[in-house]
N, CA, C and O atoms as a Tripos MOL2 file, in Angstrom:
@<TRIPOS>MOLECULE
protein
  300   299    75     0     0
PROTEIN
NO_CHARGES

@<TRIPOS>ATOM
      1 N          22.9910  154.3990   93.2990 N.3       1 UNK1
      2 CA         22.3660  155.2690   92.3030 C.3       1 UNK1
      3 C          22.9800  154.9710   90.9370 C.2       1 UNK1
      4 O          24.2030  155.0980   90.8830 O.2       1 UNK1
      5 N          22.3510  154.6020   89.8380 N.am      2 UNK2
      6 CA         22.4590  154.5190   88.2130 C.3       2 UNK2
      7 C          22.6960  155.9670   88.0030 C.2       2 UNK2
      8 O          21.9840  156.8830   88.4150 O.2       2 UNK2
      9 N          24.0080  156.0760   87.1700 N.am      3 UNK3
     10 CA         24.3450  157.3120   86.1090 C.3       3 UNK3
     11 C          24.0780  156.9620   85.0160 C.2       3 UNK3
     12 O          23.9290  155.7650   84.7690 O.2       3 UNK3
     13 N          23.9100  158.1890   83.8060 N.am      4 UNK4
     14 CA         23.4660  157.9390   82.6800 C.3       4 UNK4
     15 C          24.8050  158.5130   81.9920 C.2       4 UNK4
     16 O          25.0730  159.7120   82.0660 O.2       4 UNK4
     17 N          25.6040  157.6220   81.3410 N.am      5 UNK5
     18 CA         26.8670  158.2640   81.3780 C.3       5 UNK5
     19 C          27.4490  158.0760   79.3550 C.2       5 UNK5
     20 O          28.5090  157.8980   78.7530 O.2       5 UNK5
     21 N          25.9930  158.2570   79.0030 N.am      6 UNK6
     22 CA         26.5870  158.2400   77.2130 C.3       6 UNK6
     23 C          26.2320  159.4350   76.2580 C.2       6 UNK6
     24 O          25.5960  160.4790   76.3970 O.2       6 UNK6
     25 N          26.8600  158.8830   75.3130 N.am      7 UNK7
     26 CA         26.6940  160.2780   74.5730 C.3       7 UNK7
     27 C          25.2960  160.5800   73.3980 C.2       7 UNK7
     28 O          25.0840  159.9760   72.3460 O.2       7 UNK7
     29 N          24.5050  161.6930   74.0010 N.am      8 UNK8
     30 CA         23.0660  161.4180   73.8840 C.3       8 UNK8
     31 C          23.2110  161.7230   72.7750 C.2       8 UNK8
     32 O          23.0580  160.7640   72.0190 O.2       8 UNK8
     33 N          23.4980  162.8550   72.1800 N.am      9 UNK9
     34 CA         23.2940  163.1650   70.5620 C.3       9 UNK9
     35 C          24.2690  162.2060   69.5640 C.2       9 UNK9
     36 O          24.2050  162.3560   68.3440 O.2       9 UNK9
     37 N          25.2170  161.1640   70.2000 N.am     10 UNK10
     38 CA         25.5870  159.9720   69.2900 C.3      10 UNK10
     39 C          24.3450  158.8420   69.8500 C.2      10 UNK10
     40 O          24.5250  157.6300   69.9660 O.2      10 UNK10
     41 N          24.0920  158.9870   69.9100 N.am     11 UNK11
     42 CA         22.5750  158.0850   70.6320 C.3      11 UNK11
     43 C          21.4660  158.0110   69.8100 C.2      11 UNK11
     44 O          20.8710  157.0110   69.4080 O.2      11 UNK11
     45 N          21.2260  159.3540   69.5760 N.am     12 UNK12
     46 CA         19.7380  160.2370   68.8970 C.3      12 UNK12
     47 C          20.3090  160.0240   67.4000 C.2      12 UNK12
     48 O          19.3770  159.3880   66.9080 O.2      12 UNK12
     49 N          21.1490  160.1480   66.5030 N.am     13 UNK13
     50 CA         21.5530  160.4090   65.8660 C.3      13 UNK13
     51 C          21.9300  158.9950   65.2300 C.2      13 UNK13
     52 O          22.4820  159.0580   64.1310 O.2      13 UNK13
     53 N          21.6730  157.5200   65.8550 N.am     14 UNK14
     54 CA         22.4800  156.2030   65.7200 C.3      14 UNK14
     55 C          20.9750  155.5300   65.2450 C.2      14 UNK14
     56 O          20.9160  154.6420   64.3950 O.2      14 UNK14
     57 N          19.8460  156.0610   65.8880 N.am     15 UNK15
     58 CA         18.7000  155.6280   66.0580 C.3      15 UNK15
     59 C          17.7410  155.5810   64.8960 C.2      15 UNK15
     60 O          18.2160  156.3960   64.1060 O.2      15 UNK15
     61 N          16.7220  155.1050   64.3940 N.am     16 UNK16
     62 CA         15.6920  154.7260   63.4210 C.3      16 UNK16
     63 C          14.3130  154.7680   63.9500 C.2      16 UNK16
     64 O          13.3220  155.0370   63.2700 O.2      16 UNK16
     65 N          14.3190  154.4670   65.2860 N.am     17 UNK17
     66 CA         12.8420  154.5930   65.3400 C.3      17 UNK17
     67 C          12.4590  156.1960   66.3430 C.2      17 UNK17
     68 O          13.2850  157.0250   66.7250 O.2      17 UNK17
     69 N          10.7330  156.2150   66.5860 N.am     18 UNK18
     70 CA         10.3410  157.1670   66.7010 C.3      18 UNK18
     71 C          10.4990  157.7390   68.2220 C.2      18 UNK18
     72 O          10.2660  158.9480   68.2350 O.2      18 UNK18
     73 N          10.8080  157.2500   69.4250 N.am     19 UNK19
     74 CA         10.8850  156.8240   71.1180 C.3      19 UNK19
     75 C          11.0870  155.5570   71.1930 C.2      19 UNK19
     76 O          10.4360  154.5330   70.9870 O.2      19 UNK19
     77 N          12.6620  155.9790   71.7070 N.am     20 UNK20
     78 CA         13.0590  154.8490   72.7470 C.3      20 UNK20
     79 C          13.5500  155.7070   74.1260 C.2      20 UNK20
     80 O          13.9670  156.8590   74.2510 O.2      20 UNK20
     81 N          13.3220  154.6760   75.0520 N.am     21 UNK21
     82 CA         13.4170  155.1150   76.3630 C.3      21 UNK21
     83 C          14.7070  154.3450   76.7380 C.2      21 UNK21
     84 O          14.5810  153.1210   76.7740 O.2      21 UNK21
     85 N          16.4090  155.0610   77.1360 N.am     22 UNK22
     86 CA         17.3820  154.3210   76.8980 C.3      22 UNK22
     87 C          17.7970  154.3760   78.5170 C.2      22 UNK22
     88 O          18.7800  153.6620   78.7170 O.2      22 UNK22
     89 N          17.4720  154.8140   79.3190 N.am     23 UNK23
     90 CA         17.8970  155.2540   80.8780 C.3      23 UNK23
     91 C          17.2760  155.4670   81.6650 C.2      23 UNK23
     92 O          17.6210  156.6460   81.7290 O.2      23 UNK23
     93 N          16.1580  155.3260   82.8790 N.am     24 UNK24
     94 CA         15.1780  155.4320   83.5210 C.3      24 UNK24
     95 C          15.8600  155.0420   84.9290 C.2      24 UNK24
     96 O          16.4770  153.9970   85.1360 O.2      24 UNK24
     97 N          15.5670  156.3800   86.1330 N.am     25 UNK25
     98 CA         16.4820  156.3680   86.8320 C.3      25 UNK25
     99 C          15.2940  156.5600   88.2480 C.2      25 UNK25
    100 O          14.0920  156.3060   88.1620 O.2      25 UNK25
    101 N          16.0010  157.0630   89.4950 N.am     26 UNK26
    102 CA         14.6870  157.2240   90.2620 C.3      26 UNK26
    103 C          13.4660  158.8760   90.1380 C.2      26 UNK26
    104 O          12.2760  158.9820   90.4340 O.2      26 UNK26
    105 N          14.6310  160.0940   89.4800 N.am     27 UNK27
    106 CA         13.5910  161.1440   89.4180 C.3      27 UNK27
    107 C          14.0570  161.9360   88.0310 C.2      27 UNK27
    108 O          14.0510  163.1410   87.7790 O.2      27 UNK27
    109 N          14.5110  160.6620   87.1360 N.am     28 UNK28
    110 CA         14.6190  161.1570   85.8180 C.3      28 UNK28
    111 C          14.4810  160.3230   84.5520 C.2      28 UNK28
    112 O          14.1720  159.1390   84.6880 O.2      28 UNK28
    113 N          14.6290  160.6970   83.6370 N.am     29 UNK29
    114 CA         14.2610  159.2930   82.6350 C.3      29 UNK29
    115 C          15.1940  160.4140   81.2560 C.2      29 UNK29
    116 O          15.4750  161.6120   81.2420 O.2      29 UNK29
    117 N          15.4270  159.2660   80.2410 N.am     30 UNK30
    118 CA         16.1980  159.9170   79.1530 C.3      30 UNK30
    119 C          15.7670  159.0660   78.0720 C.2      30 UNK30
    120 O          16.0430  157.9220   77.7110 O.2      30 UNK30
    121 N          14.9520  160.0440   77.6430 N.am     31 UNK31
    122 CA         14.3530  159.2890   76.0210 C.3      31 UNK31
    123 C          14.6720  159.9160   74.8650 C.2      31 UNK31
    124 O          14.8360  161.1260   75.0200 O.2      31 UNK31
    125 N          14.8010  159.5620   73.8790 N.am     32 UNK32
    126 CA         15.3240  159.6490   72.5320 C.3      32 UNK32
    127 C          13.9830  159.8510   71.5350 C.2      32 UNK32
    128 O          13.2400  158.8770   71.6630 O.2      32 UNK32
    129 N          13.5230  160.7270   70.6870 N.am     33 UNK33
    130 CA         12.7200  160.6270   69.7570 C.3      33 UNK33
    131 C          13.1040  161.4130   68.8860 C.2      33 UNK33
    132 O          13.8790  162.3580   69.0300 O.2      33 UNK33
    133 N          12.3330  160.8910   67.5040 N.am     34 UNK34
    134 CA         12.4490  161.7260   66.1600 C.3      34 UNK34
    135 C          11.1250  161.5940   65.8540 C.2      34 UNK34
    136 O          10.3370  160.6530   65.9580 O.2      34 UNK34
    137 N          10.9680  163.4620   65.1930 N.am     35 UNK35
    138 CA         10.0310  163.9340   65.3030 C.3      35 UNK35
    139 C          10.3960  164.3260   63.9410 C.2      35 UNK35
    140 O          11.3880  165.0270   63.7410 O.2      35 UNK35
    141 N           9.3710  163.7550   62.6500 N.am     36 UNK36
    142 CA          9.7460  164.0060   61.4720 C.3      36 UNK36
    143 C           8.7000  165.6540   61.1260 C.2      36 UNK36
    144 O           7.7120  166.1050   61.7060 O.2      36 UNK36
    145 N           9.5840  166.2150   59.8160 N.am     37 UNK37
    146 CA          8.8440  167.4680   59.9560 C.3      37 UNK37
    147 C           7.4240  167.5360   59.7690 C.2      37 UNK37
    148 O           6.7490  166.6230   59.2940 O.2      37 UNK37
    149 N           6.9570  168.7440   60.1930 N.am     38 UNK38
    150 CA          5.1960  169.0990   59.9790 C.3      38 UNK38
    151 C           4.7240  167.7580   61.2090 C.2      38 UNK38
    152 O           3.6010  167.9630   61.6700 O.2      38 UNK38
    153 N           5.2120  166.8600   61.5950 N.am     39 UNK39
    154 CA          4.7090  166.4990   63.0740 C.3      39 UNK39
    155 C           4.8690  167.0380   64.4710 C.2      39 UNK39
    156 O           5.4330  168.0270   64.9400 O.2      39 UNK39
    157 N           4.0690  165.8920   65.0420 N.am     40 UNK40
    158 CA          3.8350  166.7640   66.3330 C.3      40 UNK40
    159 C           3.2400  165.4500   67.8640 C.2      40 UNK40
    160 O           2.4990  164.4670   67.8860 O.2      40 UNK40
    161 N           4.1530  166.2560   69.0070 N.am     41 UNK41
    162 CA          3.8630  164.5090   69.9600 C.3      41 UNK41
    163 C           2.4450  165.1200   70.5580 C.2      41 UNK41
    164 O           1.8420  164.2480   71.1840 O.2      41 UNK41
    165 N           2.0360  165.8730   70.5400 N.am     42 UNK42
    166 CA          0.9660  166.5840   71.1020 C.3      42 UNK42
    167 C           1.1330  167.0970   72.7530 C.2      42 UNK42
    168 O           2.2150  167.3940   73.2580 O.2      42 UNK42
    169 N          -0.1350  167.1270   73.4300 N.am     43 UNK43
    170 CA          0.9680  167.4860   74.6490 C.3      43 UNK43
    171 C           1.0790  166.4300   75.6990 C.2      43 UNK43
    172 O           0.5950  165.3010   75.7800 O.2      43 UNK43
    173 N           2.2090  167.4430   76.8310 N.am     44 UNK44
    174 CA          2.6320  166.3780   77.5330 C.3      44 UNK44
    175 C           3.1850  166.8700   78.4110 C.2      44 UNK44
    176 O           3.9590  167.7790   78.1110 O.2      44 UNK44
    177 N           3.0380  166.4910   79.8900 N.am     45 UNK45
    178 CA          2.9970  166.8090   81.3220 C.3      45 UNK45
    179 C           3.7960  165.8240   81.9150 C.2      45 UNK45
    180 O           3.5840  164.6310   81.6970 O.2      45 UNK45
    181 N           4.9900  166.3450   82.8830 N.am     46 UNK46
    182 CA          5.3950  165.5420   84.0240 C.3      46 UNK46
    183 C           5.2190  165.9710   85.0970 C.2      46 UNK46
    184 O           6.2400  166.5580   85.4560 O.2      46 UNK46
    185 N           4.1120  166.0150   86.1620 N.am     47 UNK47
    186 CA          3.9900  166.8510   87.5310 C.3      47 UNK47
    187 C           5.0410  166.5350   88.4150 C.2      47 UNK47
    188 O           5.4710  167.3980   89.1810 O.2      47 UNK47
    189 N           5.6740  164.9620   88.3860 N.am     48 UNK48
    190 CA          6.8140  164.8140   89.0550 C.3      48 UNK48
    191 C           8.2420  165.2720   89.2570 C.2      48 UNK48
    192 O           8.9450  165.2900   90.2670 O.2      48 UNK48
    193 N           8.5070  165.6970   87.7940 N.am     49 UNK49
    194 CA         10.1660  165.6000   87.5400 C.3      49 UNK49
    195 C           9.8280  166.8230   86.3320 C.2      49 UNK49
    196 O           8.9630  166.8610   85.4570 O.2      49 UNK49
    197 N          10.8660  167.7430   86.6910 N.am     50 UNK50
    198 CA         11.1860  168.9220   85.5640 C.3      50 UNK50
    199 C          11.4760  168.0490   84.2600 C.2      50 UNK50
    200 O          11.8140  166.9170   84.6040 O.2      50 UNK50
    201 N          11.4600  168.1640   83.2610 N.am     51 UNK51
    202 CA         11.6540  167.4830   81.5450 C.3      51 UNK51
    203 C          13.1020  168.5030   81.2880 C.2      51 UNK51
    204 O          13.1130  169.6560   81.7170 O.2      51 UNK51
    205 N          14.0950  168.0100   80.6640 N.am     52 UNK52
    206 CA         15.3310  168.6270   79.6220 C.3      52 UNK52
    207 C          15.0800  168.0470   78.4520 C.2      52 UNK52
    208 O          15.2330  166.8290   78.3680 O.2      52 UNK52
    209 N          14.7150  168.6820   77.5010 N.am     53 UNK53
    210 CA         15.0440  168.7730   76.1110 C.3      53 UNK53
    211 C          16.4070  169.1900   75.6660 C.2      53 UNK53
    212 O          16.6850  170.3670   75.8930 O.2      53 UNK53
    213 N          17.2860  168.4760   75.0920 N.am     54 UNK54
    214 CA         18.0390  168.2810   74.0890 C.3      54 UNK54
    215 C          17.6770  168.4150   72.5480 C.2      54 UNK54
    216 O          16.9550  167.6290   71.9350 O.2      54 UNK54
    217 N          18.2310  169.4200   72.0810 N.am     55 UNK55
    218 CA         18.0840  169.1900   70.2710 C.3      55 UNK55
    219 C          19.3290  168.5720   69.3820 C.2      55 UNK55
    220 O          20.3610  169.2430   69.3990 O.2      55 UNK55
    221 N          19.3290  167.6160   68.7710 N.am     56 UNK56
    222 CA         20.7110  167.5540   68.3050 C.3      56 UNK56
    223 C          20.6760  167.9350   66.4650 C.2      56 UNK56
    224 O          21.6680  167.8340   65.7430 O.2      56 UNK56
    225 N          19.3690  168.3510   66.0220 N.am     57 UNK57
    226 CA         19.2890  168.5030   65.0010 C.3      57 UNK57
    227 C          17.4570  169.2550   64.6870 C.2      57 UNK57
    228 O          16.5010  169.1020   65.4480 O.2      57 UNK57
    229 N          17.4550  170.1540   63.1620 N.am     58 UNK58
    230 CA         16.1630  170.5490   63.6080 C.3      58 UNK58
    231 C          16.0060  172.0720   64.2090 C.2      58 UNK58
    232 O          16.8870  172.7690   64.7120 O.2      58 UNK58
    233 N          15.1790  172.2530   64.0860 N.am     59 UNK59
    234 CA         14.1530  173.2630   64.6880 C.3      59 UNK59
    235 C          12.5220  173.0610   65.0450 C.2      59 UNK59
    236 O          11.8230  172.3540   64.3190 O.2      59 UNK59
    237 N          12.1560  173.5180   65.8370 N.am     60 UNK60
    238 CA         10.5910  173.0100   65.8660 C.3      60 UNK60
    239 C          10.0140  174.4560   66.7000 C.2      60 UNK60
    240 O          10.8440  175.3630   66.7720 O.2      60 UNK60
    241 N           8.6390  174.7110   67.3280 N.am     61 UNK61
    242 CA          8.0790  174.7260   68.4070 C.3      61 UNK61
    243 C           7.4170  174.4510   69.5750 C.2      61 UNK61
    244 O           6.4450  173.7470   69.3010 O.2      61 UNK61
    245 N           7.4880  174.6800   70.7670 N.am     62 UNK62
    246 CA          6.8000  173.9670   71.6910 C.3      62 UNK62
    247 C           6.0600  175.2570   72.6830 C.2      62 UNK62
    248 O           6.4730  176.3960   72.8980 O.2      62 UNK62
    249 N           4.7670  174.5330   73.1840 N.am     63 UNK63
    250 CA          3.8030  175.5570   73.9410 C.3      63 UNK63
    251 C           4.2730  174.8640   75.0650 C.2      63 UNK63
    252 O           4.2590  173.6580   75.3120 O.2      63 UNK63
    253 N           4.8830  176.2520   75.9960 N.am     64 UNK64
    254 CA          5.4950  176.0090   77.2450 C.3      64 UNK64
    255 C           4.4170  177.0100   78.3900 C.2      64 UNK64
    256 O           4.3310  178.2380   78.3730 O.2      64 UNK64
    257 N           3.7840  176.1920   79.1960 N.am     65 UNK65
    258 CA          2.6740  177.6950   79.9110 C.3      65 UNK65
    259 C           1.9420  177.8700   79.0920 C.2      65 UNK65
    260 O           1.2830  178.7490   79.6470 O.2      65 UNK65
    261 N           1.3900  177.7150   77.9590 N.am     66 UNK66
    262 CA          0.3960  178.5410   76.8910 C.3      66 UNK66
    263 C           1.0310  179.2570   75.8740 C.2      66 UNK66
    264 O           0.5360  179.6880   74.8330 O.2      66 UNK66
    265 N           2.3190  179.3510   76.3320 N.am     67 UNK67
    266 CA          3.1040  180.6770   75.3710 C.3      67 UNK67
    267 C           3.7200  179.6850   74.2420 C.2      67 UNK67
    268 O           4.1570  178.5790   74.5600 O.2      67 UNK67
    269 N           3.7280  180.1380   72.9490 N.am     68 UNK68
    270 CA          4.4030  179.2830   72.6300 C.3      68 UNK68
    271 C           6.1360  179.8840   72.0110 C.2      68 UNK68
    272 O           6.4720  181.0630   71.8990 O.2      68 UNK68
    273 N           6.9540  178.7030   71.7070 N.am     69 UNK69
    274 CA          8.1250  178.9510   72.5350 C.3      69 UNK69
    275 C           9.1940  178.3050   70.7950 C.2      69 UNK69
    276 O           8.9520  177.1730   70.3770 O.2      69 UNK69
    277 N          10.1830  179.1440   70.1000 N.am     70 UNK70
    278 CA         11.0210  178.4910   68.7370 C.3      70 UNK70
    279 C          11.7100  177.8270   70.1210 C.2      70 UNK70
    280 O          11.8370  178.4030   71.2010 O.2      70 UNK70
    281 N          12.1900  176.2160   69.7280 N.am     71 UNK71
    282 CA         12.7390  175.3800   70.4590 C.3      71 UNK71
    283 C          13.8840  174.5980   69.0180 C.2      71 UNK71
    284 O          13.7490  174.9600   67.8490 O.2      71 UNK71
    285 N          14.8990  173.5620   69.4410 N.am     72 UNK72
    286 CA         16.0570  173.4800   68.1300 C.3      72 UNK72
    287 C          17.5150  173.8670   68.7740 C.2      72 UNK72
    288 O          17.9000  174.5030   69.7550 O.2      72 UNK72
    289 N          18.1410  173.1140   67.6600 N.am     73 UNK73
    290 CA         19.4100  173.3530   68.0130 C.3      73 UNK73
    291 C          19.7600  175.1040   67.7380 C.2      73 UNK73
    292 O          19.0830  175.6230   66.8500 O.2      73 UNK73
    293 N          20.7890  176.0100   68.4730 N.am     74 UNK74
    294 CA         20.7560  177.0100   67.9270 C.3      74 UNK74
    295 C          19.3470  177.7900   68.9630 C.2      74 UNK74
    296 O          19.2220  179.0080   68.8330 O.2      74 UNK74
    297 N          18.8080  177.3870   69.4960 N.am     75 UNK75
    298 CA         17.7370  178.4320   69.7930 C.3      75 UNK75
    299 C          17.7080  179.0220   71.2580 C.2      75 UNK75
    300 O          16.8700  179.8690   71.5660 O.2      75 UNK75
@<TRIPOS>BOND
     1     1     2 1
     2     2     3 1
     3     3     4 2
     4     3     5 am
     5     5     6 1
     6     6     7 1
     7     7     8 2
     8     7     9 am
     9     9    10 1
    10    10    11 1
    11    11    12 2
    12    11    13 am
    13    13    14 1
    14    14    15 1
    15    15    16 2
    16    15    17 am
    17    17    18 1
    18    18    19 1
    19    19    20 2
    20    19    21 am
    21    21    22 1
    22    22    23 1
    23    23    24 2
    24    23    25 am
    25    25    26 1
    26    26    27 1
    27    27    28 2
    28    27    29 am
    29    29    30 1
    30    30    31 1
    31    31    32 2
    32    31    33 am
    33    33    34 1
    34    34    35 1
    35    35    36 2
    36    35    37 am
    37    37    38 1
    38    38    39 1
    39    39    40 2
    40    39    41 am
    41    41    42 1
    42    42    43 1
    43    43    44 2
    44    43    45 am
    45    45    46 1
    46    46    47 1
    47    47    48 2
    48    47    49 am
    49    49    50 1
    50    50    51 1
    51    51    52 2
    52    51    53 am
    53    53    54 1
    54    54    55 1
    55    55    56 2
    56    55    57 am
    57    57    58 1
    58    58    59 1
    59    59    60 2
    60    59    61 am
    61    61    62 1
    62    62    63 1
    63    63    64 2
    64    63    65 am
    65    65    66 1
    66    66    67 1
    67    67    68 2
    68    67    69 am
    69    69    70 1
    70    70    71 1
    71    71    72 2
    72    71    73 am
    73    73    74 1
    74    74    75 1
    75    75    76 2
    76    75    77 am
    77    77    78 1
    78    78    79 1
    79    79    80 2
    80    79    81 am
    81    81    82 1
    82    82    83 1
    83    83    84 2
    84    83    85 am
    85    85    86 1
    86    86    87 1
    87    87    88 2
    88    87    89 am
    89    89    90 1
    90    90    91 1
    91    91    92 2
    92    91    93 am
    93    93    94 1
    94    94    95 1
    95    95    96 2
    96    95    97 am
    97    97    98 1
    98    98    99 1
    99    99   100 2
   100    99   101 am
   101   101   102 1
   102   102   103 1
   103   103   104 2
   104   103   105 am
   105   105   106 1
   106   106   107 1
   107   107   108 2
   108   107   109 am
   109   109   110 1
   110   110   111 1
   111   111   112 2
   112   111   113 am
   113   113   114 1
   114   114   115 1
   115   115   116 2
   116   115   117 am
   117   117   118 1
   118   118   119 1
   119   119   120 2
   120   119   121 am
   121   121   122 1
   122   122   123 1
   123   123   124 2
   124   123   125 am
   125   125   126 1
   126   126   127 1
   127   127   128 2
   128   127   129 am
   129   129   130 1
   130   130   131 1
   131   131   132 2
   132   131   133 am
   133   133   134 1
   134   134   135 1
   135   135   136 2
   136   135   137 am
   137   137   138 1
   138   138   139 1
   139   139   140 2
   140   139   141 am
   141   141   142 1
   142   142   143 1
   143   143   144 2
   144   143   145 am
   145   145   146 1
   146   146   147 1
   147   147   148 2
   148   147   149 am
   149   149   150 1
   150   150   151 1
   151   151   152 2
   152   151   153 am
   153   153   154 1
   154   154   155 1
   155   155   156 2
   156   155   157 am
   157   157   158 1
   158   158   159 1
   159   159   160 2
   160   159   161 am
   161   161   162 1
   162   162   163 1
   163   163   164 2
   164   163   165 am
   165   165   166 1
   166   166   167 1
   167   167   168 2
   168   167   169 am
   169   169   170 1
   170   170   171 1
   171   171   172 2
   172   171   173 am
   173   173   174 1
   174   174   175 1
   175   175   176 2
   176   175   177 am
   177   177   178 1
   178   178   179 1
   179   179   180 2
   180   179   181 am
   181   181   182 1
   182   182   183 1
   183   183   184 2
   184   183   185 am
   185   185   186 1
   186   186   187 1
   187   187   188 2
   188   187   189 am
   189   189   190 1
   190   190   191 1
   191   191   192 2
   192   191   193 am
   193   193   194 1
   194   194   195 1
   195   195   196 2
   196   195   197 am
   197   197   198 1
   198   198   199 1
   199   199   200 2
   200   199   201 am
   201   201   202 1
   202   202   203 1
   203   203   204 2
   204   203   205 am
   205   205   206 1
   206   206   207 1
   207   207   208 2
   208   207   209 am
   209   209   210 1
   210   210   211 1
   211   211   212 2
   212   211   213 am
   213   213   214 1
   214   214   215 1
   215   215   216 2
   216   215   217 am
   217   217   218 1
   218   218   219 1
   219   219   220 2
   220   219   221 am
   221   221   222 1
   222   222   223 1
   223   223   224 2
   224   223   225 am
   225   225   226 1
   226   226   227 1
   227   227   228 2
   228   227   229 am
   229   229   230 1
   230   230   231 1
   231   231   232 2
   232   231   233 am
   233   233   234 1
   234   234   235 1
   235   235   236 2
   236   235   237 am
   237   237   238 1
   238   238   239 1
   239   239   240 2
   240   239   241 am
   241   241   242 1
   242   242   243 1
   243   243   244 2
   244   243   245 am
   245   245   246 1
   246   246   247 1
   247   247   248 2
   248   247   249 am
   249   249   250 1
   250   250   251 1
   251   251   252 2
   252   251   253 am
   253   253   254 1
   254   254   255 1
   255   255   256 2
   256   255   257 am
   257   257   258 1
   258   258   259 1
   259   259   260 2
   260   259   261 am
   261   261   262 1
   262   262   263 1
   263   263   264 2
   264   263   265 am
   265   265   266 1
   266   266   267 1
   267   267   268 2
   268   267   269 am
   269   269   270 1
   270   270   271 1
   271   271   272 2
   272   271   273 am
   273   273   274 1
   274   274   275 1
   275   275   276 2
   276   275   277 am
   277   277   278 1
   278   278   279 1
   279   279   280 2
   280   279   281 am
   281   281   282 1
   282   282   283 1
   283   283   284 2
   284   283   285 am
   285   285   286 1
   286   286   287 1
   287   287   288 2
   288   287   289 am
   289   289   290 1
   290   290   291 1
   291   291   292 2
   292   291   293 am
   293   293   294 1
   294   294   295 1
   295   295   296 2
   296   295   297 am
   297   297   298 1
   298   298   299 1
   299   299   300 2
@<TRIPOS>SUBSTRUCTURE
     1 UNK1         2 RESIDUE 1 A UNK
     2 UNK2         6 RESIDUE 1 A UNK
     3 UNK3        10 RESIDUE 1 A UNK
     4 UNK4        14 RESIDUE 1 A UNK
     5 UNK5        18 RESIDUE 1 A UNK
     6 UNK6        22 RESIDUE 1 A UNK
     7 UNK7        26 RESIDUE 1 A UNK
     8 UNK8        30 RESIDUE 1 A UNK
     9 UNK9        34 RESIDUE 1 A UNK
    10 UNK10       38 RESIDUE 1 A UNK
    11 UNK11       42 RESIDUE 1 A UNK
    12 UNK12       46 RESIDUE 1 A UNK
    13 UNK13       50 RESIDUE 1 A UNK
    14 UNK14       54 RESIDUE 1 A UNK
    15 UNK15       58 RESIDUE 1 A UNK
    16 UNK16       62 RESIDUE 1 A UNK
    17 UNK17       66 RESIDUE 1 A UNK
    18 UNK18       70 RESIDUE 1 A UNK
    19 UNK19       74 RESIDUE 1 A UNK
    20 UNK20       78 RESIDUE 1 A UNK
    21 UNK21       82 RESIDUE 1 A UNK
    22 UNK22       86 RESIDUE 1 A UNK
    23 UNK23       90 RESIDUE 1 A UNK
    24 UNK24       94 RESIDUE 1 A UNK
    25 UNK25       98 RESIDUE 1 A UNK
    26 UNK26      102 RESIDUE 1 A UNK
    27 UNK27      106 RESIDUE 1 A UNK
    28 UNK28      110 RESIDUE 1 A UNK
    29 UNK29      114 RESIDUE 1 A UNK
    30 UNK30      118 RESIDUE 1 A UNK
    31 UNK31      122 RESIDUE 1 A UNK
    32 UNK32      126 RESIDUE 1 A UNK
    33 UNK33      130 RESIDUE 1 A UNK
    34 UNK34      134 RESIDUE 1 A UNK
    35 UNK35      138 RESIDUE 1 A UNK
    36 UNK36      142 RESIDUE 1 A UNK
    37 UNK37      146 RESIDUE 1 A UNK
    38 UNK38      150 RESIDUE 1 A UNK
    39 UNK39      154 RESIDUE 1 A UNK
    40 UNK40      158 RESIDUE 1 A UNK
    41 UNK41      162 RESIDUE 1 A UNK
    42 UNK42      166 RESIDUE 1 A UNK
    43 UNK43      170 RESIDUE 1 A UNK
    44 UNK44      174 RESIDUE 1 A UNK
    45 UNK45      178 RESIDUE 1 A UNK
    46 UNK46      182 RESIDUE 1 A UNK
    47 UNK47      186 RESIDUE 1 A UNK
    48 UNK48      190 RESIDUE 1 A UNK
    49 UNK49      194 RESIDUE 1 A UNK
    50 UNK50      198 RESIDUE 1 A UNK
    51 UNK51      202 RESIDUE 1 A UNK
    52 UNK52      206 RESIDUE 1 A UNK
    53 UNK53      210 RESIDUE 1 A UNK
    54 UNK54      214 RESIDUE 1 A UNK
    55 UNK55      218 RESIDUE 1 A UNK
    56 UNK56      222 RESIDUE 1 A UNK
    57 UNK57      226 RESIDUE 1 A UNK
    58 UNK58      230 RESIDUE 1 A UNK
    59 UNK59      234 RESIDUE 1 A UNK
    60 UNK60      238 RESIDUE 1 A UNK
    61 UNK61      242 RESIDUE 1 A UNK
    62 UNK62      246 RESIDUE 1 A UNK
    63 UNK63      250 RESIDUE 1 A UNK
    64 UNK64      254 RESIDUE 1 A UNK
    65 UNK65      258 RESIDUE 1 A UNK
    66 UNK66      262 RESIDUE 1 A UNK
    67 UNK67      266 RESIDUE 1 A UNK
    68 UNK68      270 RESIDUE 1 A UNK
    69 UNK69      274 RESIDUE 1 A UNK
    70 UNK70      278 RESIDUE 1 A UNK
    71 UNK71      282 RESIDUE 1 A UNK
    72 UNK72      286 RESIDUE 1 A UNK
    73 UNK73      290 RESIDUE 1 A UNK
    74 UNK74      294 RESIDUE 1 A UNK
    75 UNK75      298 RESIDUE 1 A UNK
């Protein structure tokens, strides 16, 4: 089994572009994006594998269920 064993918000934070996918494992994956303000990834479903969001900077929202949800560091 592959561990993902770095430090994500020196990761997120090192980075320039918009998604990169840095770790892809058998029932998880760890991607990196910047989401500049007033944007938006639209939506997005994994039926397989629960999703963790990390914020390392920012505030935003996200519609979780329909509801929608303040998401960000701090929240």
């Amino acid at each position: 089994m592959a561990y993902f064993e770095y430090d994500v918000a020196a990761l997120a934070r090192a980075r320039d572009d918009f998604r990169r996918v840095v770790h892809t494992g058998e029932l998880s994956q760890v991607v990196l994006m910047a989401i500049a303000p007033g944007s938006e990834i639209g939506e997005e479903t994994h039926d397989d594998v629960d999703q963790v969001l990390v914020f390392v900077d920012g505030v935003g929202e996200a519609v979780i269920e329909g509801e929608t949800r303040p998401i960000g560091v701090n929240q």
